[in-house]
TIZAPA-137028 format. One record per residue: residue number from 1; residue in one letter; x, z, y negated of N, C-alpha, C, CB in turn. Coordinates in steps of 0.05 Angstrom, whole numbers. Glycine has a CB too. Example, Ala and Ser with C-alpha at 12.3 -4.5 7.8 and 13.67 -1.06 7.14 Angstrom:
<nodes>
(1, 'A', (264, 156, 114), (246, 156, 90), (264, 156, 66), (226, 181, 89)) (2, 'S', (257, 142, 45), (273, 143, 21), (258, 157, -1), (282, 114, 12)) 
</nodes>
This chain:
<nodes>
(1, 'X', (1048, -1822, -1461), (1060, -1848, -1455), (1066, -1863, -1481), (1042, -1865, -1436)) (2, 'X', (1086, -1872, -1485), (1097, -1884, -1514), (1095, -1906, -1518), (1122, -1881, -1519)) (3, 'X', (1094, -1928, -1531), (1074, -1947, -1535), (1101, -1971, -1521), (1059, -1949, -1575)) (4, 'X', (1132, -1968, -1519), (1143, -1981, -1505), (1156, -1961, -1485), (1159, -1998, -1520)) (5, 'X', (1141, -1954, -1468), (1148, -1932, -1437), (1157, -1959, -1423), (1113, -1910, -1415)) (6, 'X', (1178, -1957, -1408), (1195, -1966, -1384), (1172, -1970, -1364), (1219, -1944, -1373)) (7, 'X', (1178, -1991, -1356), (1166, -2000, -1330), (1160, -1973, -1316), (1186, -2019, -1312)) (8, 'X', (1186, -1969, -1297), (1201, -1938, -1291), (1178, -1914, -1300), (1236, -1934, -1313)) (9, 'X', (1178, -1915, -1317), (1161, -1884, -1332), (1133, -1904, -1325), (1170, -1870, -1381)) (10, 'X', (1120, -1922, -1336), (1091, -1921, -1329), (1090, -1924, -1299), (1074, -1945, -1344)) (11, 'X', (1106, -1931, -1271), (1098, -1932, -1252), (1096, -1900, -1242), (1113, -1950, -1239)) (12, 'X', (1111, -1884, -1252), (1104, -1860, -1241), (1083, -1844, -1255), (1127, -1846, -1239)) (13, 'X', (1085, -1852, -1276), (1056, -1840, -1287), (1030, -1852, -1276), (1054, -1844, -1318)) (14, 'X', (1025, -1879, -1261), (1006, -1891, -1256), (1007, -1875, -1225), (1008, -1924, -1262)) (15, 'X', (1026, -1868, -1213), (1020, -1855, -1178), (1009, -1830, -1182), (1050, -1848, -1156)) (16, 'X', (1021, -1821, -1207), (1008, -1793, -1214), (971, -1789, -1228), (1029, -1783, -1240)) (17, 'X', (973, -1811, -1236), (941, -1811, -1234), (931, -1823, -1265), (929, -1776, -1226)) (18, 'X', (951, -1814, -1277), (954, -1834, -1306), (933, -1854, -1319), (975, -1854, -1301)) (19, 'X', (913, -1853, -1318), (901, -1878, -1327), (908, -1889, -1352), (876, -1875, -1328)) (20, 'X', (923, -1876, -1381), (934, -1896, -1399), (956, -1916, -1388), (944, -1881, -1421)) (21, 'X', (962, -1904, -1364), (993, -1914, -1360), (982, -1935, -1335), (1020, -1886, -1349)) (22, 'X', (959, -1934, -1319), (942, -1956, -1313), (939, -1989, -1328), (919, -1944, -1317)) (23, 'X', (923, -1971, -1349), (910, -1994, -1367), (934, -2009, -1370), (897, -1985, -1398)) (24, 'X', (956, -1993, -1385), (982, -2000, -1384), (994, -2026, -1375), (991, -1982, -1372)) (25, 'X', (1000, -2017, -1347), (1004, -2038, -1327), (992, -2066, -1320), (1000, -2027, -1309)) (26, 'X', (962, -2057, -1330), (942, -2083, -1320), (959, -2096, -1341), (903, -2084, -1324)) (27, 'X', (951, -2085, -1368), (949, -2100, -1389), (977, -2122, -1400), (942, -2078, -1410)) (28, 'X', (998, -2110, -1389), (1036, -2118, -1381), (1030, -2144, -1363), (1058, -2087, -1357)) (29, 'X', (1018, -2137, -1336), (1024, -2160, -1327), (1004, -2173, -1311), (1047, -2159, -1315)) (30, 'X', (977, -2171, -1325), (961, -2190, -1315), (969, -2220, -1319), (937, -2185, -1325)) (31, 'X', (979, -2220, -1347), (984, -2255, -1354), (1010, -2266, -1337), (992, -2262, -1392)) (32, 'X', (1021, -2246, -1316), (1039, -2256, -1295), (1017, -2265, -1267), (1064, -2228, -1288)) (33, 'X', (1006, -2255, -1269), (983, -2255, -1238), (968, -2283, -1246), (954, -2221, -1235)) (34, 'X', (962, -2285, -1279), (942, -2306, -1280), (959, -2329, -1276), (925, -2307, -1306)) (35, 'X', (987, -2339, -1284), (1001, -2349, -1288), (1014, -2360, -1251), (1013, -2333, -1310)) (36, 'X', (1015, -2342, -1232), (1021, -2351, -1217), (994, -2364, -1200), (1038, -2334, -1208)) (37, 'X', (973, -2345, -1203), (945, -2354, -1183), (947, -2386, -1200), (905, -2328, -1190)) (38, 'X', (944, -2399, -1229), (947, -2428, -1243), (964, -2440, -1225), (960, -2430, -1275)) (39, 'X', (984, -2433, -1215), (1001, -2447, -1202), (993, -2463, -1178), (1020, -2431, -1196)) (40, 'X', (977, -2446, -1157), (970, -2452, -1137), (937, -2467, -1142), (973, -2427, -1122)) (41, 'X', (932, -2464, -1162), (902, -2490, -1171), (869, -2474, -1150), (915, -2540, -1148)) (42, 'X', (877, -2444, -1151), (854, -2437, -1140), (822, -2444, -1161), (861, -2406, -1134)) (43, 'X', (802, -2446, -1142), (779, -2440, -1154), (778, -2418, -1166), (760, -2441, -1140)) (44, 'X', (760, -2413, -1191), (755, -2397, -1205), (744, -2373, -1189), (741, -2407, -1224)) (45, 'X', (726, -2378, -1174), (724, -2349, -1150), (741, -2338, -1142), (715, -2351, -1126)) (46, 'X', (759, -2360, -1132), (779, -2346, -1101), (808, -2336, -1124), (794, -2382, -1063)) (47, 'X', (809, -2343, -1156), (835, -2339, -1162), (815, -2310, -1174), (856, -2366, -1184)) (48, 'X', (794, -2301, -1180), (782, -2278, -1188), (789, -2261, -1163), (750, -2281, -1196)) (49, 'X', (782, -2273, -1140), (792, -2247, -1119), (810, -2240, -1106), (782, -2244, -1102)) (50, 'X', (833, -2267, -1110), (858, -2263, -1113), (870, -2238, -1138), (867, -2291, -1119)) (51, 'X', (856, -2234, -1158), (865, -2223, -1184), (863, -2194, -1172), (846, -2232, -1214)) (52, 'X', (837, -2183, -1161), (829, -2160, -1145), (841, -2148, -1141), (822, -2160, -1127)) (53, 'X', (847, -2164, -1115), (866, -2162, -1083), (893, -2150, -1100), (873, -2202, -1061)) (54, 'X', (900, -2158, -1117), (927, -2160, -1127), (932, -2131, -1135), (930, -2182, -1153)) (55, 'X', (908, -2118, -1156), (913, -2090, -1163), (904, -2067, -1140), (898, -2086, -1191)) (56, 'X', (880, -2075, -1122), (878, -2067, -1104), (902, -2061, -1082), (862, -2079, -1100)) (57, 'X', (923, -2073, -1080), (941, -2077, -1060), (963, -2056, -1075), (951, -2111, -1054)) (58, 'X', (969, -2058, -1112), (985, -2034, -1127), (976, -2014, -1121), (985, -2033, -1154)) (59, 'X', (955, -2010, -1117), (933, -1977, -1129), (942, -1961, -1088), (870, -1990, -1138)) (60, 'X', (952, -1982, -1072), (952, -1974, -1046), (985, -1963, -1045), (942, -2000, -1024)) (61, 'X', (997, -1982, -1060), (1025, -1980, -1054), (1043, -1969, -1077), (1034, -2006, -1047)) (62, 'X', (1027, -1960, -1097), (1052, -1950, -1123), (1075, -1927, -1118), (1035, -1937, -1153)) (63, 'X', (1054, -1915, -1096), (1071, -1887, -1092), (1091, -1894, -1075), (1056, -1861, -1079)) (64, 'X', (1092, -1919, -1066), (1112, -1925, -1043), (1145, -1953, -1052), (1086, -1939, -1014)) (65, 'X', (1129, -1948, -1077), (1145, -1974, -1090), (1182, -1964, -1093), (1129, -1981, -1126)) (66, 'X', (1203, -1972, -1080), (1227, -1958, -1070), (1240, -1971, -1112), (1246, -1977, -1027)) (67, 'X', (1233, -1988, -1114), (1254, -1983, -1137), (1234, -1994, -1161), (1288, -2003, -1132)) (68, 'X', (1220, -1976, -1174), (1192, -1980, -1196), (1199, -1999, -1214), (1183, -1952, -1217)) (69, 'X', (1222, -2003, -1232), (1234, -2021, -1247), (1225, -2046, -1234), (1264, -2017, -1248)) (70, 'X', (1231, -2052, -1211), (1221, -2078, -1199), (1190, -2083, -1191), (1237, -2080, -1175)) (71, 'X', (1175, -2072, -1204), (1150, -2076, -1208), (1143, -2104, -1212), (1143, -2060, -1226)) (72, 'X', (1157, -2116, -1241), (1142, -2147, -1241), (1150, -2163, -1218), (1151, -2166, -1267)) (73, 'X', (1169, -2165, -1200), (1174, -2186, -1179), (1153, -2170, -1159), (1210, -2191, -1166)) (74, 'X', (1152, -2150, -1145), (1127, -2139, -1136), (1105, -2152, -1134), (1120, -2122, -1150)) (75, 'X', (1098, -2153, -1157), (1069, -2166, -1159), (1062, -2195, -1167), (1055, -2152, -1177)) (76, 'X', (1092, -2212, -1178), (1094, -2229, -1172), (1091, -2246, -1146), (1107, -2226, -1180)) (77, 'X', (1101, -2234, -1128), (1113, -2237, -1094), (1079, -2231, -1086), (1146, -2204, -1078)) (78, 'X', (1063, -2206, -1096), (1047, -2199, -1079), (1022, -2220, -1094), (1045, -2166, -1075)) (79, 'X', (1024, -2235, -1113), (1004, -2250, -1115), (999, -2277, -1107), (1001, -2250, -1133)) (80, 'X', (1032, -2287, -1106), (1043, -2320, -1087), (1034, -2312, -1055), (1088, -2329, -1089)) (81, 'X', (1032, -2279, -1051), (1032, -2289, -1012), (993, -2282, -1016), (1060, -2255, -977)) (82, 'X', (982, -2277, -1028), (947, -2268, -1028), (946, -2301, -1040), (931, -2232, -1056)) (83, 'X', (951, -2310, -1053), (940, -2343, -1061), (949, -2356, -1035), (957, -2361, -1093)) (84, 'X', (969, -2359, -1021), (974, -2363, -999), (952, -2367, -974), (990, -2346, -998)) (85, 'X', (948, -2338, -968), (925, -2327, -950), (900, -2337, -956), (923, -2297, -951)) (86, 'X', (893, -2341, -984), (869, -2345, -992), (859, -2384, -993), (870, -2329, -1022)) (87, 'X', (887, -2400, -990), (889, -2419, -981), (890, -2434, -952), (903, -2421, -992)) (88, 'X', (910, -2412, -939), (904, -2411, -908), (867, -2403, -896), (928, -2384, -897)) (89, 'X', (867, -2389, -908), (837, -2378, -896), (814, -2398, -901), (826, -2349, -910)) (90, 'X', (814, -2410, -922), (794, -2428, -929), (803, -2459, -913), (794, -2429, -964)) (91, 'X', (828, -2458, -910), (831, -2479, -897), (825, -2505, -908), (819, -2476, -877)) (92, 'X', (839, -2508, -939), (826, -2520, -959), (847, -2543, -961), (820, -2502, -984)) (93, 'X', (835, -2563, -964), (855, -2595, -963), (851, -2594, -1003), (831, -2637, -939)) (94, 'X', (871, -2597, -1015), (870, -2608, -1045), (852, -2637, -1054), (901, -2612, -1053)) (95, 'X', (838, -2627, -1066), (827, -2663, -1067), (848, -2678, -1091), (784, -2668, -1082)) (96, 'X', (851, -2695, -1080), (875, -2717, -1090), (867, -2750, -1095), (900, -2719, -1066)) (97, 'X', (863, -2751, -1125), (859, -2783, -1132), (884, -2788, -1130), (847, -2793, -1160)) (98, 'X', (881, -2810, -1118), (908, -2827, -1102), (913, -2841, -1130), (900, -2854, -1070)) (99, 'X', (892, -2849, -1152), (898, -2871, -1176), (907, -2852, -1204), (866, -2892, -1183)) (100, 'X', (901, -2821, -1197), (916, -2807, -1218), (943, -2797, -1216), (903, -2787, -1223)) (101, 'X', (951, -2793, -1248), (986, -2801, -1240), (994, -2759, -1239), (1012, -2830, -1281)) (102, 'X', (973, -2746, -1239), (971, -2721, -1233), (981, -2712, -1204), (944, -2716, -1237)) (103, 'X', (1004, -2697, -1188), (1016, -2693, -1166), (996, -2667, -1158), (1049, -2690, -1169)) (104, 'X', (985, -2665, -1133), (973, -2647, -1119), (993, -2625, -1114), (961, -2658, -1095)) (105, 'X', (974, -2609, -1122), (989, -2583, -1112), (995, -2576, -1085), (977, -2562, -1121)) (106, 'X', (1020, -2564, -1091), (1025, -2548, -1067), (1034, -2519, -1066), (1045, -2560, -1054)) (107, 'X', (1034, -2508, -1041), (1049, -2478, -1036), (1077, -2478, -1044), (1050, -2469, -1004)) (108, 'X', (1089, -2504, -1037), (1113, -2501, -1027), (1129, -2504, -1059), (1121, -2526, -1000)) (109, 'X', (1111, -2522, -1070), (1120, -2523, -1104), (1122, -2496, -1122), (1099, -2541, -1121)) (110, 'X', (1092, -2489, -1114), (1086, -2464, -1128), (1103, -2441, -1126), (1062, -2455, -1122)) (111, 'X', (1118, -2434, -1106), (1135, -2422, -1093), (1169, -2421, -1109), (1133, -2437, -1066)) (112, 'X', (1173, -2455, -1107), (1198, -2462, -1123), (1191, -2454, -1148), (1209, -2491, -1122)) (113, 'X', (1173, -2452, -1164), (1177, -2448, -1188), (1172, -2421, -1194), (1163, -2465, -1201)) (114, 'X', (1169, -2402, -1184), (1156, -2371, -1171), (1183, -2357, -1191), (1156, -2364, -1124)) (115, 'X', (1211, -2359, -1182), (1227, -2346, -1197), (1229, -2340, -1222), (1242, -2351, -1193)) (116, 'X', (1223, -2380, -1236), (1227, -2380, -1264), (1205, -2370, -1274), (1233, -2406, -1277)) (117, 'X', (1185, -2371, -1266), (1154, -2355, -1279), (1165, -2326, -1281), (1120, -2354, -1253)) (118, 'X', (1172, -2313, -1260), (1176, -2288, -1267), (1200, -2281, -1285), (1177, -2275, -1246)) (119, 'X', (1224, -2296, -1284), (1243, -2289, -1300), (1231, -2294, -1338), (1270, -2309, -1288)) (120, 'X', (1214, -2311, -1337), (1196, -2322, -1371), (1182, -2298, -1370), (1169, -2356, -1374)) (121, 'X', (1167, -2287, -1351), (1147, -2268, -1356), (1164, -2236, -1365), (1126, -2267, -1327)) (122, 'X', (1182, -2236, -1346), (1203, -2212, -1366), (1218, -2216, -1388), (1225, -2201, -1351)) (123, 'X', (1225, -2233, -1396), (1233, -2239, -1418), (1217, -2234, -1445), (1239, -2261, -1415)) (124, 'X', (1191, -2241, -1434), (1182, -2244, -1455), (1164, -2218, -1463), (1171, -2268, -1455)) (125, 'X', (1170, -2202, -1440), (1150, -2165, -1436), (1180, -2158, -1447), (1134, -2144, -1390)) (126, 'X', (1200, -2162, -1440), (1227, -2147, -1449), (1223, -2151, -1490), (1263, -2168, -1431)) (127, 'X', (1218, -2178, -1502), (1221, -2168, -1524), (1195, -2156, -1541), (1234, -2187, -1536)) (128, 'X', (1174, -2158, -1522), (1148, -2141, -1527), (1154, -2114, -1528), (1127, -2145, -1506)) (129, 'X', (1170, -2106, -1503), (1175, -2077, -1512), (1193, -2068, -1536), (1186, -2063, -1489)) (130, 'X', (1217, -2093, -1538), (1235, -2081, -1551), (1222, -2082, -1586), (1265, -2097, -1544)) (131, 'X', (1209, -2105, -1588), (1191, -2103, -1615), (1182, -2079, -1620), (1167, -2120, -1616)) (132, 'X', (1170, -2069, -1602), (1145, -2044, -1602), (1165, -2021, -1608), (1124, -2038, -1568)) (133, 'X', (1192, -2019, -1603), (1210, -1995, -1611), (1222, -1997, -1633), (1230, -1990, -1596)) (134, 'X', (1215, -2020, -1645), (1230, -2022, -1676), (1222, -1999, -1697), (1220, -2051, -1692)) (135, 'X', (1239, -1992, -1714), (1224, -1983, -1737), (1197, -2005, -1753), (1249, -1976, -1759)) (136, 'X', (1183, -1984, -1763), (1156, -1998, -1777), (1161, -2027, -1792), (1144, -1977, -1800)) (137, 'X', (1186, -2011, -1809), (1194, -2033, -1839), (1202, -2059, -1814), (1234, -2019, -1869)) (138, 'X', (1217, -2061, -1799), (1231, -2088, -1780), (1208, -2094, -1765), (1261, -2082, -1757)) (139, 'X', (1181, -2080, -1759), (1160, -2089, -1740), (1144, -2105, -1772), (1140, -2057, -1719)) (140, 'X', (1138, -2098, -1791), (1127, -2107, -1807), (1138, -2133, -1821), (1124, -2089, -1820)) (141, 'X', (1163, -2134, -1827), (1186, -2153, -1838), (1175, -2181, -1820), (1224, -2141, -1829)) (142, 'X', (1190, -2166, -1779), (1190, -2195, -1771), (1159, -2206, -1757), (1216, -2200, -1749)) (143, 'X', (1144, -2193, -1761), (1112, -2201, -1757), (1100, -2221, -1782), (1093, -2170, -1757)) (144, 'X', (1113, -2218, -1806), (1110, -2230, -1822), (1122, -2252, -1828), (1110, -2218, -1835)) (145, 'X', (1144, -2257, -1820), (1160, -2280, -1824), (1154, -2294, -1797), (1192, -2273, -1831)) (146, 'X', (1138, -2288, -1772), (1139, -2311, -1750), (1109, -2317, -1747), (1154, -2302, -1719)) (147, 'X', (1090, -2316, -1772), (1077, -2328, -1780), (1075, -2361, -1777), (1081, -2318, -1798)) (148, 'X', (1060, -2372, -1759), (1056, -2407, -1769), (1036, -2425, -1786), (1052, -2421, -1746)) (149, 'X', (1038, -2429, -1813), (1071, -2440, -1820), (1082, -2420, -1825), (1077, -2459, -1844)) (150, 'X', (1117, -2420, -1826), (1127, -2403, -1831), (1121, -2394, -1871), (1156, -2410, -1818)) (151, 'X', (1121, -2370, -1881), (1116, -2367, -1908), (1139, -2362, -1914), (1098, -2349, -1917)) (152, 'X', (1141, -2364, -1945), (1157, -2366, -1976), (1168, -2348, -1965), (1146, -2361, -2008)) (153, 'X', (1198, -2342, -1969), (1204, -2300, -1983), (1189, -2292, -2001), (1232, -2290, -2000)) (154, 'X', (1183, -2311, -2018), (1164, -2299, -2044), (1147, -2282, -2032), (1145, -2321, -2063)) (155, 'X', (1128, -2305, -2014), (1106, -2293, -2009), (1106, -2270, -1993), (1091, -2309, -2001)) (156, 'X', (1127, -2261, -1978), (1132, -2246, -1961), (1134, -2215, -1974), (1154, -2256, -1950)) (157, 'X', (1153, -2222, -1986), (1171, -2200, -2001), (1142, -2182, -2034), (1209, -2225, -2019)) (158, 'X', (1123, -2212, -2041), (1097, -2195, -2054), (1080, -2180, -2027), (1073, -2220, -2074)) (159, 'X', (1078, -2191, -2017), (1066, -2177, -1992), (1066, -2151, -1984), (1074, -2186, -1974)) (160, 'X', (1106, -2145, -1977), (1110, -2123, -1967), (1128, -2096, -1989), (1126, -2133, -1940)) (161, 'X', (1118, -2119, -2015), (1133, -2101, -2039), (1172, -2096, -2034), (1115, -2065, -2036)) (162, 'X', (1182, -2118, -2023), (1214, -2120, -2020), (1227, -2141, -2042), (1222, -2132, -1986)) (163, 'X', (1248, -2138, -2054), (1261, -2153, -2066), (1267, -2177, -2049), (1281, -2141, -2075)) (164, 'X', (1264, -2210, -2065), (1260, -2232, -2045), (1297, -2233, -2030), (1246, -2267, -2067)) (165, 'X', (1306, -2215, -2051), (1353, -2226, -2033), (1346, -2200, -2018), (1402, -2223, -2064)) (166, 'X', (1334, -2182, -2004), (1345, -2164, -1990), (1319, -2179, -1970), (1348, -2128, -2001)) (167, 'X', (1300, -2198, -1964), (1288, -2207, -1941), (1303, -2217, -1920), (1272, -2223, -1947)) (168, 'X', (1331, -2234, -1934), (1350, -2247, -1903), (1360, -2228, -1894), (1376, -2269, -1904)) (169, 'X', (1377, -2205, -1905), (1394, -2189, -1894), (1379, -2164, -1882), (1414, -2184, -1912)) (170, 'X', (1357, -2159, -1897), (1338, -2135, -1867), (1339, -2155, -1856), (1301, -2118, -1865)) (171, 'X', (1324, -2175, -1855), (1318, -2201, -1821), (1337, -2192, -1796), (1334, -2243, -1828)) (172, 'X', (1360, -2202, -1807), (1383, -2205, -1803), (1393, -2176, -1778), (1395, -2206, -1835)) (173, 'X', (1381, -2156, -1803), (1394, -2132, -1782), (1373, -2119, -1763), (1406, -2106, -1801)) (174, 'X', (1342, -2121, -1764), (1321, -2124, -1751), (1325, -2142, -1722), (1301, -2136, -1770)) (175, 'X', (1338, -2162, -1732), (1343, -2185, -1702), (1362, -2171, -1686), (1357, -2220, -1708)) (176, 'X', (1375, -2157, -1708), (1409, -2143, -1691), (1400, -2121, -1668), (1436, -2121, -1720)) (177, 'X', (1383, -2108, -1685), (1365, -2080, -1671), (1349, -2087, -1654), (1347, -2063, -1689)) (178, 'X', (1329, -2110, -1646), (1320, -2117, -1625), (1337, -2134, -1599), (1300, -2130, -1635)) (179, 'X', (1352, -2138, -1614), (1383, -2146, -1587), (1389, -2128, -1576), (1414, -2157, -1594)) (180, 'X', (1387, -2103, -1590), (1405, -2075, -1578), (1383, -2061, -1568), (1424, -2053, -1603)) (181, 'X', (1358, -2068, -1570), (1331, -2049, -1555), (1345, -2048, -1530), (1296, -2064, -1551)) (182, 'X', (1339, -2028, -1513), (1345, -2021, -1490), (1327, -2045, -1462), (1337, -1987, -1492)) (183, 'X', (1301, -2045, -1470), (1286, -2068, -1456), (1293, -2103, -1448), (1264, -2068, -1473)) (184, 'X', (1311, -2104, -1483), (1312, -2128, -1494), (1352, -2134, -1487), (1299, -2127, -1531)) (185, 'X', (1365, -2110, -1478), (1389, -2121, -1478), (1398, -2124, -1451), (1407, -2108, -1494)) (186, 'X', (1368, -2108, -1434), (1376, -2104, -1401), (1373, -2127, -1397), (1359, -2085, -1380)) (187, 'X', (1348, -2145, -1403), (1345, -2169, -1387), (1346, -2189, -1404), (1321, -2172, -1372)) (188, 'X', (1349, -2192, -1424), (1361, -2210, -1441), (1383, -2221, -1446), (1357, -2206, -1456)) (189, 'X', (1394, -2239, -1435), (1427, -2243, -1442), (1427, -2261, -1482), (1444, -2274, -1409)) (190, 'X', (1435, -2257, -1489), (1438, -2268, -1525), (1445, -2288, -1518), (1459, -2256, -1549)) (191, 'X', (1440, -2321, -1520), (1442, -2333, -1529), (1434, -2351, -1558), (1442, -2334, -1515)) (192, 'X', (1458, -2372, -1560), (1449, -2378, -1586), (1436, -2409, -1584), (1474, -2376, -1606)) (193, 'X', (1420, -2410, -1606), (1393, -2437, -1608), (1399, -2451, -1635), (1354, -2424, -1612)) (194, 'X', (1403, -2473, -1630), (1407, -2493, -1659), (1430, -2481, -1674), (1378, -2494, -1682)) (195, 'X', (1419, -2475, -1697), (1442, -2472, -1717), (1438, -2442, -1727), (1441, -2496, -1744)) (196, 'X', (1436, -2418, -1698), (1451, -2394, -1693), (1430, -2376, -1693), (1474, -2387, -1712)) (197, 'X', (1399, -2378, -1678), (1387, -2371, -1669), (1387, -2354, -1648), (1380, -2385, -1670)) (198, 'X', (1370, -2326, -1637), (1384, -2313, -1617), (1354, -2297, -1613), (1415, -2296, -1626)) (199, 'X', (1366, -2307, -1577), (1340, -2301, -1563), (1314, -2323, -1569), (1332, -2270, -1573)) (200, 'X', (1331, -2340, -1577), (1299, -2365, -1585), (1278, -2348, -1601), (1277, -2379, -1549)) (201, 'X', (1278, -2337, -1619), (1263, -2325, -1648), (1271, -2330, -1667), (1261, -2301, -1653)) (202, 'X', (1290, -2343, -1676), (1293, -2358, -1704), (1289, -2381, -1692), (1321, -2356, -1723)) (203, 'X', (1303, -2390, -1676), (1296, -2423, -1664), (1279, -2432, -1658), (1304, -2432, -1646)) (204, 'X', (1248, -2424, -1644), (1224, -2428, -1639), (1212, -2424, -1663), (1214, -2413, -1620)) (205, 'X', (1209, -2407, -1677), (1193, -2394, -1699), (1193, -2403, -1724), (1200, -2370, -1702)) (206, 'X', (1209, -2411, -1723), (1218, -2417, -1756), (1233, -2394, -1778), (1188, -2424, -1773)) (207, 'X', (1241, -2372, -1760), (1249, -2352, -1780), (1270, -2354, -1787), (1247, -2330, -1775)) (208, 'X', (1284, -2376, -1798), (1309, -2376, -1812), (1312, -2371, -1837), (1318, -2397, -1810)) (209, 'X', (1344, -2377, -1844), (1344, -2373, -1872), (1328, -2396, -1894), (1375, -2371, -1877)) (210, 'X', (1320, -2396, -1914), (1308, -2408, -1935), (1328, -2410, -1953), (1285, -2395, -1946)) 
</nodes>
């Protein structure tokens, strides 16, 4: 299993019995499961056995999963309806200070916001994988420059032993090559951020030109 395997390739390696391609999976999209159980404001118990329930319910159904790619909404979907259940069953009223300017949660909120969680959570596994397919020199380059604070070229370029005028233009073509990752161009549409940022990684980061 290759260190950026397709959704696609680790779900069938995980029906097949796979345990790297397990770990795999947990490790991809637990911070989607934790992220939606936050939503719904469970106790620390019931969002632990919500977390369970969640891989317990994969490990039943991977072999039956009709289109594997769609794995993160999957378990997205299958962790909003188990927080659900686990709210129905307890039969739990939110406690609500009427004098805090904090809004009680709900299902019905947690729900509306259910899409954009998952569309952030692929986005951001899409340029995880596509990072992870870079060559070394562009995995090393832009790991080093999205550093906070952002550093010198100087300091960069003593670092990785590069001339400080050839640090913008690898950048440059490193950003080009993670646009064109296969992970990163399926679900990523390019847009541009400030003053010509793409994919929000020079624009968040600070990795611009100097």
């Amino acid at each position: 299993m290759t260190p950026a395997a397709t959704i696609g390739a680790l779900v069938g390696a995980a029906a097949d019995g796979d345990q790297r391609a397990w770990d795999e999976i947990v490790a991809r999209f637990t911070p989607l499961v934790v992220s939606v159980v936050n939503r719904h404001r469970l106790r620390p118990a019931d969002a632990a056995d919500v977390n369970q329930t969640v891989w317990l319910r994969l490990v039943e159904q991977i072999g039956r999963l009709r289109d594997a790619d769609a794995l993160p909404g999957w378990i997205a979907t299958t962790t909003r309806n188990e927080c659900l259940r686990m709210l129905r069953m307890q039969q739990r009223v939110q406690p609500f200070d009427p004098q805090s300017e904090e809004e009680p949660a709900s299902p019905v909120d947690a729900e509306a916001e259910l899409d954009e969680e998952l569309e952030t959570a692929q986005r951001l596994q899409a340029l995880r994988d596509g990072f992870r397919s870079l060559p070394e020199q562009c995995r090393e380059l832009l790991a080093a420059l999205l550093v906070d604070p952002p550093p010198s070229y100087a300091s960069v370029g003593e670092r990785l032993d590069m001339p400080v005028g050839s640090i913008g233009p690898t950048r440059s073509r490193c950003l080009d090559k993670l646009r064109r990752t296969p992970a990163v161009f399926r679900l990523v549409k390019p847009r541009r951020v400030g003053g010509g940022g793409v994919l929000g990684v020079e624009g968040r980061s600070g990795v611009g030109k100097r």
